[in-house]
C-alpha positions in Angstrom: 112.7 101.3 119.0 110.7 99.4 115.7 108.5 97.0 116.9 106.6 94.8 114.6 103.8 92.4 115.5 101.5 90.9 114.0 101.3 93.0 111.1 101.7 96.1 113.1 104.3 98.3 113.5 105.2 100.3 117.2 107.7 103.3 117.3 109.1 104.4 119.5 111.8 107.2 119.2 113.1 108.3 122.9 115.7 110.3 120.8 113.8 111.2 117.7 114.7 110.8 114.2 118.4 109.5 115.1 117.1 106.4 117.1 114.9 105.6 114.5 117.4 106.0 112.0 119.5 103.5 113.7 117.2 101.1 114.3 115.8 101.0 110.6 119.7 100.6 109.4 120.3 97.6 111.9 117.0 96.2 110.3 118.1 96.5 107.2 122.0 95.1 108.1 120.2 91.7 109.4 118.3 91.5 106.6 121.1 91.8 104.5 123.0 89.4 106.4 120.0 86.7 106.2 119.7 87.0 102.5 123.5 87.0 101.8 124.9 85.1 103.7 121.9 82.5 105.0 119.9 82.2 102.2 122.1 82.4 99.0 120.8 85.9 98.1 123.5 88.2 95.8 123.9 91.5 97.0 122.4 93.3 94.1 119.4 90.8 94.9 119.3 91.7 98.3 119.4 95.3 97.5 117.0 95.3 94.8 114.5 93.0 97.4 115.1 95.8 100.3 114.2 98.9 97.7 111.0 97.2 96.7 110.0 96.9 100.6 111.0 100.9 100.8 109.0 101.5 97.7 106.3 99.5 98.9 106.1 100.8 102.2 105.8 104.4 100.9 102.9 103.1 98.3 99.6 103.9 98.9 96.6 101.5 99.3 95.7 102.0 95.5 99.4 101.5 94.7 99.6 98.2 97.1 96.4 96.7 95.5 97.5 97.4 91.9 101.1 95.8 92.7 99.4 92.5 94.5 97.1 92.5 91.3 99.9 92.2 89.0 101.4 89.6 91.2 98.3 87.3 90.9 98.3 88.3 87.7 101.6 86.5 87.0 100.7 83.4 89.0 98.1 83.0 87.0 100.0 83.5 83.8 102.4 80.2 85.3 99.7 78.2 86.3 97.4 78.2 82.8 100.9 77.7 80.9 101.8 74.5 83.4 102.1 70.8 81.3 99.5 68.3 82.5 
C-alpha cells in the first residue's frame, strides 16, 4: 500500500516489491485517466508530465532546488515582460 499525506509518503509492501509495483501502476493509470480524459491532457502530455514526476522523485535535494530555481526563474522572465 502507497500512502500519501500531507507531503509524506507511507509504504507498506505486505508482499514486497510486487505490491508496490502494483500500487505505483494503479497510481499512475488514475493519473492518466484524470489528465486524459478529465482535464483535456494529450497522452504524450500526460506522459511527458508523469516522467518529470519519476525524474523528479529520483532527484536529489541539490537537483530539486536547481529545478524549482529555474522555474522561478521563468516566472519571473513572464512577469518583467507583462504590458502595463
Amino acid at each position: 500500500m502507497i500512502k500519501v499525506e500531507k507531503g509524506m509518503c507511507e509504504i507498506k509492501a505486505v508482499n514486497g516489491v510486487p505490491d508496490i509495483m502494483t500500487d505505483l501502476a494503479c497510481i499512475i493509470r488514475s493519473i492518466r485517466t484524470t489528465m486524459v480524459e478529465k482535464r483535456d491532457y494529450s497522452e504524450a502530455e500526460t506522459k511527458e508530465l508523469v516522467e518529470q514526476a519519476v525524474r523528479l522523485g529520483f532527484a536529489t535535494d541539490e537537483e530539486i532546488t536547481q529545478e524549482a530555481m529555474a522555474a522561478m526563474g521563468k516566472v519571473m522572465m513572464l512577469l518583467k515582460n507583462l504590458p502595463l
